[in-house]
C-alpha positions as CSV (number, residue, x, y, z in Angstrom):
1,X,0.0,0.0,0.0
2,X,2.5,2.6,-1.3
3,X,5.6,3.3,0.3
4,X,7.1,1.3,3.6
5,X,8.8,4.0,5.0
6,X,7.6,7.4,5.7
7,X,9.0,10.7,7.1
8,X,7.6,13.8,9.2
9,X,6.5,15.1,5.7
10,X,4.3,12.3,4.9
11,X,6.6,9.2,3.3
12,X,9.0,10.8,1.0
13,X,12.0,9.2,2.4
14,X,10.3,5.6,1.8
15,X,11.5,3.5,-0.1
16,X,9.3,3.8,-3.7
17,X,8.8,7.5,-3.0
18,X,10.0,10.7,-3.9
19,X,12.8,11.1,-0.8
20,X,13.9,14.2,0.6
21,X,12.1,16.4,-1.8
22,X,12.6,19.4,0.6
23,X,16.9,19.0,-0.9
24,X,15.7,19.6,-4.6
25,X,19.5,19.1,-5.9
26,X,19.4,15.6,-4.9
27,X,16.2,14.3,-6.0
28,X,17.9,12.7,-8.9
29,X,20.2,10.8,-6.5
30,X,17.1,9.9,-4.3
31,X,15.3,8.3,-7.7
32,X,18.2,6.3,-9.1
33,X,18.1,4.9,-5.3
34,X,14.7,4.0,-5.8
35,X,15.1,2.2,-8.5
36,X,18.2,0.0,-7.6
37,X,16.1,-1.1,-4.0
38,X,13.1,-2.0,-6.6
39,X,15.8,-4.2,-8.5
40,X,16.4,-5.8,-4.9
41,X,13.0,-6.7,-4.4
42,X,11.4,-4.3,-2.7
43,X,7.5,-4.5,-2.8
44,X,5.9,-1.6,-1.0
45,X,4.2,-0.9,2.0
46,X,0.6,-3.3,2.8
47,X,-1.6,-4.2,5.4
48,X,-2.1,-7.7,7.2
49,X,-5.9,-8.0,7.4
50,X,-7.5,-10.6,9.7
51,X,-10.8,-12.4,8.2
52,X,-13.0,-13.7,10.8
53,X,-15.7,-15.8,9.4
54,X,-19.4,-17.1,10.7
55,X,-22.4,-18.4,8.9
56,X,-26.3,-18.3,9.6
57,X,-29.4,-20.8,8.4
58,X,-26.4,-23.5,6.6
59,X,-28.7,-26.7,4.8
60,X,-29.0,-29.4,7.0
61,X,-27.4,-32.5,4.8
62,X,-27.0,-35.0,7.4
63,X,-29.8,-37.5,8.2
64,X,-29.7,-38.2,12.4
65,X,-27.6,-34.6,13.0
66,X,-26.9,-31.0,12.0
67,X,-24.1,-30.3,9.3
68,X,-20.7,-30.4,10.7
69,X,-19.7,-27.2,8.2
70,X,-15.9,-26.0,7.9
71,X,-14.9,-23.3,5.3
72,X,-12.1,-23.5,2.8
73,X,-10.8,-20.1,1.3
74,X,-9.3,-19.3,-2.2
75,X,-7.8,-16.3,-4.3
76,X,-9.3,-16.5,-7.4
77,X,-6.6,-15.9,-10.4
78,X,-7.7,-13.5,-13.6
79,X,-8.0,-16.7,-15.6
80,X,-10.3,-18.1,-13.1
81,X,-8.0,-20.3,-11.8
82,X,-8.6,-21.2,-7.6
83,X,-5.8,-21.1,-5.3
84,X,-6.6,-22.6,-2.0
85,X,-5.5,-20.1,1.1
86,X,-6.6,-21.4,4.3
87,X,-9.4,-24.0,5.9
88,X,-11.2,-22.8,9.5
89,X,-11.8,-25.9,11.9
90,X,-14.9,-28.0,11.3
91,X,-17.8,-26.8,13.8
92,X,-19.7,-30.4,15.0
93,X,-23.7,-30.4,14.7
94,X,-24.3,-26.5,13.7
95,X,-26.3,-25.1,10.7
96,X,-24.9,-20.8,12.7
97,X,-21.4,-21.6,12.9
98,X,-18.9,-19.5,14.0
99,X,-15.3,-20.5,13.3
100,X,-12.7,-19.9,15.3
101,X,-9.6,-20.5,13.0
102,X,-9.1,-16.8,11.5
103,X,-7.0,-16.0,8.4
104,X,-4.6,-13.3,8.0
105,X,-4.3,-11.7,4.1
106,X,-1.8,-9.0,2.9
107,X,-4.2,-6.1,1.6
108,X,-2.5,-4.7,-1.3
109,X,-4.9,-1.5,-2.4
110,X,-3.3,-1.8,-6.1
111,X,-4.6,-5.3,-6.8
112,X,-8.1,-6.6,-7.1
113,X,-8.0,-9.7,-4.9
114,X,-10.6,-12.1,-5.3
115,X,-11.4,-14.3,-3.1
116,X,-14.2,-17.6,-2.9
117,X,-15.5,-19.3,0.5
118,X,-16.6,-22.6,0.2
119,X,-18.8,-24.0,2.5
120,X,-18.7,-28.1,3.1
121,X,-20.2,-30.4,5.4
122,X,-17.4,-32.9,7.0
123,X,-18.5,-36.7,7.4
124,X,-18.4,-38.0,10.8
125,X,-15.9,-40.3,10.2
126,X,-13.2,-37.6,9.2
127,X,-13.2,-35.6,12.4
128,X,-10.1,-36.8,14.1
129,X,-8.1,-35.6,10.5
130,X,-6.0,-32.8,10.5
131,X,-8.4,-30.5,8.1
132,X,-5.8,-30.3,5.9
133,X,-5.8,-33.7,4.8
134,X,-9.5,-33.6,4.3
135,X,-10.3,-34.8,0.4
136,X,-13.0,-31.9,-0.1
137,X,-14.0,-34.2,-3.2
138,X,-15.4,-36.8,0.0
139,X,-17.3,-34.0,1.6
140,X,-20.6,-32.5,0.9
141,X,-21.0,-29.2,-0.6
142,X,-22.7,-26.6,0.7
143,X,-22.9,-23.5,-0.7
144,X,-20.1,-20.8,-1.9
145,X,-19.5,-17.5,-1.8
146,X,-17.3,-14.5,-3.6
147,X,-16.0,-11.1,-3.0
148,X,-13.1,-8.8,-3.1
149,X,-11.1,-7.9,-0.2
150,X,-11.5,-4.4,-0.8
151,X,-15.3,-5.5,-0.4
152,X,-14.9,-6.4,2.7
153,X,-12.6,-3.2,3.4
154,X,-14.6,-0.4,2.6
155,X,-17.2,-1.2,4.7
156,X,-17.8,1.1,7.2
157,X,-17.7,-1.6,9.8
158,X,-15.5,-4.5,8.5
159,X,-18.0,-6.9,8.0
160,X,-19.7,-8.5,4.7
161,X,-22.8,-10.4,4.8
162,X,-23.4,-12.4,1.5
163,X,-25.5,-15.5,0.5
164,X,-24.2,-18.9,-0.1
165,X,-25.5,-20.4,-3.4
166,X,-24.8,-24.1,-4.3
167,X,-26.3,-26.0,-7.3
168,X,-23.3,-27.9,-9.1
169,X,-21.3,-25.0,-7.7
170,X,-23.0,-23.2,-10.8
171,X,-23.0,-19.3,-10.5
172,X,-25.5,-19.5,-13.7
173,X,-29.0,-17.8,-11.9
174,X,-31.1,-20.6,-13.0
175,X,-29.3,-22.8,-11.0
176,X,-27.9,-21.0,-8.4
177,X,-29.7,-21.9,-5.1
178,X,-29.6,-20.0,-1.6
179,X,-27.7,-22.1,1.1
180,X,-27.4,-20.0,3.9
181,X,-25.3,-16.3,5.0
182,X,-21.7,-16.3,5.1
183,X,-20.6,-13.0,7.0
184,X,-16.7,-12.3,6.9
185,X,-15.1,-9.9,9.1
186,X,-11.9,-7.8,8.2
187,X,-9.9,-6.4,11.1
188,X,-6.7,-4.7,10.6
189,X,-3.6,-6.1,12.5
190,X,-1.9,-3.9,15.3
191,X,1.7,-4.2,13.8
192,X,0.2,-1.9,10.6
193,X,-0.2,0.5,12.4
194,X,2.5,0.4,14.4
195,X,6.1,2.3,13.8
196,X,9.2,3.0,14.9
197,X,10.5,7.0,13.7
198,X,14.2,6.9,13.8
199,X,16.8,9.6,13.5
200,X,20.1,8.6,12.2
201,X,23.9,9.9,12.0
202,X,26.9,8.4,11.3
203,X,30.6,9.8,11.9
204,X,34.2,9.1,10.8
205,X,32.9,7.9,7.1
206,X,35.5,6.3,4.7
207,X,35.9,8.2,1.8
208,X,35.3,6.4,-1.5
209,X,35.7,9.5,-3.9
210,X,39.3,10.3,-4.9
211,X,38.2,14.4,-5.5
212,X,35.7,14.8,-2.8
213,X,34.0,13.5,0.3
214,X,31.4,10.6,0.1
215,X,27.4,11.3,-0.9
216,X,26.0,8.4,1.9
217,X,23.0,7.2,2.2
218,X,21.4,4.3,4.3
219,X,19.8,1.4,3.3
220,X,18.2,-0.7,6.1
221,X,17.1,-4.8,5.3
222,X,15.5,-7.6,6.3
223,X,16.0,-10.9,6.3
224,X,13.2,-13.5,4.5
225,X,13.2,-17.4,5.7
226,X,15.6,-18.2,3.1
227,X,18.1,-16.0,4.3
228,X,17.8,-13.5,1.5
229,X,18.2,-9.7,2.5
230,X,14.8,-7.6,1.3
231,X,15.6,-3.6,1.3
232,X,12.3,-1.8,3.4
233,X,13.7,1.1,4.1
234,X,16.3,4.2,2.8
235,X,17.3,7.7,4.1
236,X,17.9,10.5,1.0
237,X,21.2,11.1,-0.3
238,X,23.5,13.3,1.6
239,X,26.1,15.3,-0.9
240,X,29.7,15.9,0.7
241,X,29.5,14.4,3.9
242,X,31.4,12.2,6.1
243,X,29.4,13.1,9.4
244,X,26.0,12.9,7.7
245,X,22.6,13.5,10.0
246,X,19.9,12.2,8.1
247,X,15.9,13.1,8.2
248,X,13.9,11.0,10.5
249,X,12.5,7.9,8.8
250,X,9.8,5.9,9.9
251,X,9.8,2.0,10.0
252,X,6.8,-0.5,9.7
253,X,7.3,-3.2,13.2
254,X,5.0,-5.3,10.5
255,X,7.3,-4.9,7.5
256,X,10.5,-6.0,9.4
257,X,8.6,-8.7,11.4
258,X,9.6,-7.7,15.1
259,X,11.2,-5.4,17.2
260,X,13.8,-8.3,17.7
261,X,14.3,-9.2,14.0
262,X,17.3,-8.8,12.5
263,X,18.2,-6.4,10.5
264,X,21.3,-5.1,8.3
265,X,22.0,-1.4,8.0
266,X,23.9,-0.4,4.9
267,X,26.2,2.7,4.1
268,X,26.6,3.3,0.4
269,X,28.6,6.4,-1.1
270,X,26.0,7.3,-3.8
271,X,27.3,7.0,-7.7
272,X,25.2,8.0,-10.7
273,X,25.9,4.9,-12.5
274,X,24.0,2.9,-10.4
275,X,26.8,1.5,-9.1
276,X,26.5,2.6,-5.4
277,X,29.8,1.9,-3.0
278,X,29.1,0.0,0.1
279,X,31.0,1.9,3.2
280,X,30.2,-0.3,5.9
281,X,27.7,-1.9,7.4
282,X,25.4,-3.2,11.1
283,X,23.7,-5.7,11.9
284,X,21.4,-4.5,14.7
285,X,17.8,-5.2,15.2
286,X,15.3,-2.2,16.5
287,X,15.7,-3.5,19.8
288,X,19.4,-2.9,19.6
289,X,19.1,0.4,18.2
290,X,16.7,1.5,20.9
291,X,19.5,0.5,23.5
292,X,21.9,2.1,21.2
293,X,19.8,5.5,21.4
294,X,18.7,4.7,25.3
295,X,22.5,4.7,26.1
296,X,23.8,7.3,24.0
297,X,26.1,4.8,22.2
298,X,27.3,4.0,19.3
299,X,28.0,1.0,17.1
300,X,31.0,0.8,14.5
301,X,30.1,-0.6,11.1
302,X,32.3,-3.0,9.6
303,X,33.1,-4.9,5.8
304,X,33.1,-8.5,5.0
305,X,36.1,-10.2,4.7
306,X,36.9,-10.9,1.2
307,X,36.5,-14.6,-0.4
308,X,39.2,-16.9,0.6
309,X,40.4,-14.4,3.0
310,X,40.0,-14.6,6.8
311,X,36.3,-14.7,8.0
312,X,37.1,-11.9,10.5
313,X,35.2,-9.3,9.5
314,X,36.9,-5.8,9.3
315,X,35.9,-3.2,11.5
316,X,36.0,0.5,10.6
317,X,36.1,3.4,12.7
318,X,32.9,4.8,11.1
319,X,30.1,4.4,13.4
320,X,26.2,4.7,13.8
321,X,24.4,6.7,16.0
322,X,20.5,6.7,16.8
323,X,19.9,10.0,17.9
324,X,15.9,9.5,17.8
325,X,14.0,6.3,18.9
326,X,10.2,7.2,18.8
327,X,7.6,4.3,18.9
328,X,4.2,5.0,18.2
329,X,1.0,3.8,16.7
330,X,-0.1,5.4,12.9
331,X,-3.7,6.0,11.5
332,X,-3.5,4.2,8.6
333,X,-5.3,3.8,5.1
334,X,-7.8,1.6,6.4
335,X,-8.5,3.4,9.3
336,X,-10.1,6.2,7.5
337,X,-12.0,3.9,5.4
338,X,-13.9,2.2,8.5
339,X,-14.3,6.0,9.2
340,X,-16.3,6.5,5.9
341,X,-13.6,8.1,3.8
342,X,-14.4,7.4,0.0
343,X,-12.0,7.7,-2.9
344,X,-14.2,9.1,-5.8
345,X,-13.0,8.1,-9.7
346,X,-12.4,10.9,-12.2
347,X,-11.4,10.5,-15.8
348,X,-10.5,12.7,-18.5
349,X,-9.7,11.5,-22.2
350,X,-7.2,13.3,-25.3
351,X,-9.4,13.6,-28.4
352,X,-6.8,15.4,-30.3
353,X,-6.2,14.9,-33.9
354,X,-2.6,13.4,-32.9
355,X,-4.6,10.0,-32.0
356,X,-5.7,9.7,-35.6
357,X,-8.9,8.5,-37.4
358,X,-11.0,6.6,-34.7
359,X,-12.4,4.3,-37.8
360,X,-9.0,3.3,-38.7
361,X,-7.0,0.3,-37.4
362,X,-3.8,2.8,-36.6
363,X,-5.5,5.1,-34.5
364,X,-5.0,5.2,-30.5
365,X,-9.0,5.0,-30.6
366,X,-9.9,2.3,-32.7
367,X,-12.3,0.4,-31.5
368,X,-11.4,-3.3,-32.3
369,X,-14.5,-5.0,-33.5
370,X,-12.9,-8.8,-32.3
371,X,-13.7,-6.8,-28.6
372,X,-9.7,-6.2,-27.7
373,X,-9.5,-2.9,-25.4
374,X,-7.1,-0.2,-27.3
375,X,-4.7,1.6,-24.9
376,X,-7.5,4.1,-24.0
377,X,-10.0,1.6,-22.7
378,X,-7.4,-0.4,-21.0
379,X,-6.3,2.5,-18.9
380,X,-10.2,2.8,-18.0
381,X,-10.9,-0.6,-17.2
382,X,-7.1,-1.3,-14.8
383,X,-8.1,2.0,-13.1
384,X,-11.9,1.7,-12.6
385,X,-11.5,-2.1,-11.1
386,X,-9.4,-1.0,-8.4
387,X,-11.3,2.4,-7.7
388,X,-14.8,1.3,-8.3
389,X,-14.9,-0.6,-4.5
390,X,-14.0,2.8,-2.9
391,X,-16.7,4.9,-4.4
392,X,-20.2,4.0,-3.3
393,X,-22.8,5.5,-5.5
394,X,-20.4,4.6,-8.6
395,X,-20.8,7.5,-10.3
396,X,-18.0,9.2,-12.0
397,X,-17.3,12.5,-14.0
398,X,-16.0,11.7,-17.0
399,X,-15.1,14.6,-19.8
400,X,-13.0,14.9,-23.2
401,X,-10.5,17.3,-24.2
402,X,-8.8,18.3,-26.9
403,X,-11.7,18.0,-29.9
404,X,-14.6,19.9,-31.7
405,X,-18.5,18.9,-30.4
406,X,-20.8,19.2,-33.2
407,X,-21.6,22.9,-34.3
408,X,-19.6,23.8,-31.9
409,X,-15.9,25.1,-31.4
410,X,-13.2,23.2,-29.7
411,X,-13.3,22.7,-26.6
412,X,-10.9,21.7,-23.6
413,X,-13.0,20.3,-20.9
414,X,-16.6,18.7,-22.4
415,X,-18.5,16.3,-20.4
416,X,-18.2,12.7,-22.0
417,X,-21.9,12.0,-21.9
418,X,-22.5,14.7,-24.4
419,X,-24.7,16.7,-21.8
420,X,-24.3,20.0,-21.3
421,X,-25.6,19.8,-17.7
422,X,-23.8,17.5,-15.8
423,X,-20.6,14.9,-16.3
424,X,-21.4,11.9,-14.2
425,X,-21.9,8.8,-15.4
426,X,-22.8,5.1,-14.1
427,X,-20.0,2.9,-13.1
428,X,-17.1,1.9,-15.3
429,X,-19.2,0.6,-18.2
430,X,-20.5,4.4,-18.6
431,X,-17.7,5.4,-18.7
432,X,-16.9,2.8,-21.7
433,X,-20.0,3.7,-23.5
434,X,-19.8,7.2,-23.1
435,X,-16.2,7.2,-24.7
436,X,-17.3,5.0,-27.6
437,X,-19.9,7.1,-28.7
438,X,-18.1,10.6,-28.2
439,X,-15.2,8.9,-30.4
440,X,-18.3,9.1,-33.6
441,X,-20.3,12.6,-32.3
442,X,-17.0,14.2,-31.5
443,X,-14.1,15.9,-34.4
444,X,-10.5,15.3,-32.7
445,X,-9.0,18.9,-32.7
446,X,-6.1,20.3,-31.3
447,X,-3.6,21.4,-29.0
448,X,-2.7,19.2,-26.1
449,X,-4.3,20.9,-22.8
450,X,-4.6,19.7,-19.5
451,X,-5.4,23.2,-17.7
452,X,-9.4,23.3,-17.7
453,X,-9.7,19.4,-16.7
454,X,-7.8,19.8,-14.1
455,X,-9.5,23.1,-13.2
456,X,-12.8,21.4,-13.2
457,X,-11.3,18.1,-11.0
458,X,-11.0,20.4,-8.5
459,X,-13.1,22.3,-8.4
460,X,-15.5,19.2,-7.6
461,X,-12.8,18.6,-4.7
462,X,-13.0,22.1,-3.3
463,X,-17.3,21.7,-3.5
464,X,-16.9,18.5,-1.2
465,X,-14.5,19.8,0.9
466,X,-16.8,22.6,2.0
467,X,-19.5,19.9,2.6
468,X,-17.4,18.6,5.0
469,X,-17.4,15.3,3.1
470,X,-15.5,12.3,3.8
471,X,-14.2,12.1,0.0
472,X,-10.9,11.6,-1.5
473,X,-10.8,12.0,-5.5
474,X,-8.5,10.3,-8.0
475,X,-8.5,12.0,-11.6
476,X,-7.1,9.6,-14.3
477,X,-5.9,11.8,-17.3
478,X,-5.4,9.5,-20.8
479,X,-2.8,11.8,-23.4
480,X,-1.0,10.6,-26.6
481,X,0.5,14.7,-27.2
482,X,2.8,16.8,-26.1
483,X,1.1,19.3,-23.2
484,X,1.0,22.8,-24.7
485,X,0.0,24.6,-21.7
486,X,2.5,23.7,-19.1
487,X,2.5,26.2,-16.8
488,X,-0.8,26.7,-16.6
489,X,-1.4,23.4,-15.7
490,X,1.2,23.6,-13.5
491,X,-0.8,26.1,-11.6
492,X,-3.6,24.6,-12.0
493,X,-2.1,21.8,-10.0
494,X,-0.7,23.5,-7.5
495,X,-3.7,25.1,-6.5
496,X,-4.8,21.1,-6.6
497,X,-2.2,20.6,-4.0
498,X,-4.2,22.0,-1.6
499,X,-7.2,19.4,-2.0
500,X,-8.3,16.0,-1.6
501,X,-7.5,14.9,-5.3
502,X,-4.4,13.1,-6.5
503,X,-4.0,13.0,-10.7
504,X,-2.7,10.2,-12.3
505,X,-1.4,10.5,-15.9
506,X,-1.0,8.0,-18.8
507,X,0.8,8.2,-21.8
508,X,-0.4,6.1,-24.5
509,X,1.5,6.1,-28.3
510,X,5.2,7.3,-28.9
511,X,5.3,10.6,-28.0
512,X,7.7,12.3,-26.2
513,X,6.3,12.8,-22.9
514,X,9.7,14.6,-21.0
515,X,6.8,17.3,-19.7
516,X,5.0,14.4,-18.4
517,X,7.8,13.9,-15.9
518,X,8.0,17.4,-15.4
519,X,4.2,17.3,-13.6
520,X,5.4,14.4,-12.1
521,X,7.2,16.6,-9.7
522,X,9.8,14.0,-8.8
523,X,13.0,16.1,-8.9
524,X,11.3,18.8,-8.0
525,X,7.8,20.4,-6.4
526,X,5.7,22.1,-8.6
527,X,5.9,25.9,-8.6
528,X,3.1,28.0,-9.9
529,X,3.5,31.3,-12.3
530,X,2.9,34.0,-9.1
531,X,6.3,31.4,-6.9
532,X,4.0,29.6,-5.1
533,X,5.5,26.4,-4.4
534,X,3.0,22.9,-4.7
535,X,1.9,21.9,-0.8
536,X,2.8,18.1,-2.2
537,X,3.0,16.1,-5.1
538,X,0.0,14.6,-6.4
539,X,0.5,13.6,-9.5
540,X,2.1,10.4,-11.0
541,X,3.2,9.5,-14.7
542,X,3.3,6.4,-16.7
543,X,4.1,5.8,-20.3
544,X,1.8,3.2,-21.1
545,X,5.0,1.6,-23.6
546,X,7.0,1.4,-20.0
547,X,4.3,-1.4,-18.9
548,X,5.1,-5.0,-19.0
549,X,3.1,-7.2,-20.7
550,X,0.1,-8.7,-18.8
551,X,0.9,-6.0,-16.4
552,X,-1.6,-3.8,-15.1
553,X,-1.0,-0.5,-16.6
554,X,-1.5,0.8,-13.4
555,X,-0.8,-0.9,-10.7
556,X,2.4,0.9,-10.0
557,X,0.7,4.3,-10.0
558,X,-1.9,3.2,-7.9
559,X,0.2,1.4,-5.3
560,X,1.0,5.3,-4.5
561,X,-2.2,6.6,-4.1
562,X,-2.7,5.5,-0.5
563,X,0.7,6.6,0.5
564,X,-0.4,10.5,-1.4
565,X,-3.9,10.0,0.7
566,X,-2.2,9.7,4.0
567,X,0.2,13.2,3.7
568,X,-3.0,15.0,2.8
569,X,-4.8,13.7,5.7
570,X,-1.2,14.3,8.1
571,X,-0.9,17.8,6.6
572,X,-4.2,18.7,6.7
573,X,-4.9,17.3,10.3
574,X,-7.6,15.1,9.2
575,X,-8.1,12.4,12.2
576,X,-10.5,9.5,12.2
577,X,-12.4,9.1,15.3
């Protein structure tokens, strides 16, 4: 759920993030950091969600008793495919179980995770198994049902009450019969919300450059079950320093396991070649870096010996010291969803003549008659899955930019239904149909603007941030040109800065989309025409060529958005209660 890591500004020293934007000069530094930790396996920030599961009015299938009902869970692949998580204990001679046996899941907010409860009824004669060496085939079924996690989520209270159906475990309607209730409740774990701020310094660094002094940064580890080492956490880039004091950063107890887990702490001399020059080195866990800091101590960091030299390791007279130990418990994503916090979808389309003739094959909005989504339309459908869960009356705004309505001139912000009174329409389909019929009552025009949608994105914020609403909004621009008003987008955005609305931008053709990266503020903030300087960063770009195939175009983008939704909340002083 974004980054692991955050800082007193709101995460921009995670790992993933932005780091140390405040230090504009070494932004560049802090982003080729990013992306060697990403080569090393770093994931991102998530939750660990508990389901607790009960059912009510279950069919009776045995003849002298009650069902003896246990529940097996599955994640349910994109192909359909079943993957079986977890089975609960089986509950003797109840048709209202409630199972003990709970099951933790990793909530990732970027990924649609589907999930299937199966209900079966366990013969008599199998009771004394271990459940998981039940043959399901030998059981009775009794009904099934399926969600999303973030179904269960974004309810206000945690908890999902659906019907079990059964009939040849058909989900066809004709033959899908009511079995019973299956309620599952989500509860977030402690240990995600709970963190550790630290303050770092180091003294007496070994110089690695021949001209200057070292640019250090940290990189702190942990260790998986196989003994690999998994990067969750960095400071930024510190130019010229062999005393460096970094910015506090703030660890995850769930990310690295335990207070008492061990951890390695890495000092690298930053190199724009990637090829970043390992110092020194600790091995300390939290706990030992709370003494360190309780004391006042320090701890000296030290190399590997070298292959078929002596395994003493050598110890420099660089050392480590914890100037900051804070432990404390963080409102999290989640939180403010069980508080009633929605995340509201926006989407804005290029209709510029740079796409090409929508009836031909080549064009960026050709609609393929064999049903395959162009680049548009898959932009729509990656982004609306996700969001849809977080928005509760589904309704979206939706406009087009960059093209000529009949009889009319060309316009820069026009509402995708082709009303002329409002922009909303119903769910993600809608949003599909209202694009496919603008792309035939619409002439694609000219130049590249993202000012007015923008404009109007927030201006929607603003509206239900003086209704005191619990609502976060998430505008997903679609471009194939080359922005032609960049400053005043710019301060149109930074004027967006100041409101509940992240942007997320996606590049579809070849163009050349360096301004792209410009909005994407990751060097620097944004800085509008009159100076003033963009409260945060809220928007995030992706060339849709940069995406992998079978990759959500996405998912990268939206793994932020949580991480963006949490500074505006700190900044603003927004608490759930």
């Amino acid at each position: 759920m974004g980054n692991c890591c955050s800082d007193e500004n709101g995460g921009h020293s995670g790992v993933g993030g932005n780091g140390a934007y405040a230090a504009n000069q070494n932004n560049g530094h802090n982003e080729a950091v990013d992306a060697l930790l990403k080569s090393r396996g770093y994931q991102g920030l998530y939750s660990h969600v508990e389901l607790s599961l009960s059912a009510t009015g279950l069919r009776d299938r045995d003849v002298l008793s009650k069902s003896d009902p246990m529940v097996v869970i599955y994640s349910k692949g994109r192909d359909g495919s079943l993957q079986e998580l977890s089975r609960t204990e089986v509950v003797p001679n109840s048709l209202n179980p409630k199972w003990i046996t709970k099951y933790t899941i990793a909530y990732h907010f970027e990924t649609v995770q589907n999930l299937v409860f199966r209900v079966c009824d366990v013969d008599t004669q199998f009771h004394n198994q271990d459940v998981k060496m039940l043959k399901l085939e030998e059981q009775d079924f009794l009904g099934e049902a399926s969600c999303t996690l973030s179904e269960i989520v974004t309810k206000s209270n945690g908890s999902l009450t659906l019907d079990l159906i059964r009939g040849e475990q058909s989900s066809a309607p004709t033959h899908a019969q009511k079995s019973g209730k299956l309620t599952i409740c989500a509860e977030e774990s402690v240990a995600s919300k709970t963190t550790v701020e630290l303050k770092l310094r180091c003294s007496e660094l070994v110089s690695k450059d021949l001209f200057s002094k070292s640019d250090p940064f940290l990189v702190i580890s942990k260790y998986t079950e196989s003994g690999m080492m998994i990067p969750i956490c960095k400071t930024e880039v510190i130019k010229d320093d062999h005393s460096p004091k970094w910015k506090p950063i703030i660890v995850n107890i769930q990310q690295v396991g335990s207070k008492d887990s061990p951890l390695t702490i890495e000092c690298y001399d930053f190199n724009s070649n990637g090829k970043h020059d390992l110092i020194g080195k600790i091995q300390k866990s939290l706990s030992d870096l709370e003494v360190l800091h309780s004391t006042g101590s320090s701890a000296n960091l030290f190399t590997s010996a070298a292959v078929g030299q002596s395994s003493q390791n050598k110890v420099l007279k660089s050392q480590l010291f914890v100037d900051s130990f804070f432990e404390k418990t963080q409102h999290t994503f989640l939180d403010y969803l069980a508080w009633g916090y929605e995340l509201n979808f926006m989407v804005a389309i290029d209709f510029t003549a740079s796409n090409g003739n929508p009836r031909l094959p080549d064009s960026l909005h050709y609609i393929d008659p064999s049903g395959r989504p162009n680049d548009y339309q898959r932009a729509i459908l990656d982004a609306g899955e996700v969001l849809q869960f977080y928005d509760r009356d589904r309704r979206y705004p939706a406009w087009g930019f960059g093209a000529r309505p009949i009889d009319g001139p060309v316009s820069h912000c026009f509402n995708l239904n082709g009303s002329s009174d409002y922009c909303e329409v119903e769910g993600i389909q809608g949003i599909m149909t209202a694009y496919m019929s603008a792309l035939f009552n619409v002439s694609l025009a000219g130049p590249t603007i993202f000012g007015p949608v923008v404009t109007s994105a927030a201006d929607i914020a603003n509206k239900s941030l003086m209704k005191r609403e619990r609502k976060y909004f998430v505008l997903l621009i679609i471009t194939d040109g080359v922005i032609t008003d960049l400053q005043e987008t710019m301060d149109a955005l930074v004027h967006a800065a100041d409101l509940p609305l992240s942007v997320l931008i996606v590049g579809v053709g070849g163009a050349d989309f360096k301004e792209m990266e410009i909005l994407d503020a990751d060097k620097q903030r944004l800085e509008s025409t009159h100076g003033r300087v963009a409260m945060r960063d809220i928007v995030q770009f992706v060339p849709f060529r940069d995406v992998q195939s079978g990759d959500s175009v996405l998912q990268a983008l939206l793994a932020e958005l949580p991480s963006q939704f949490l500074e505006y909340m700190r900044l603003k002083r927004i608490q759930p209660t």
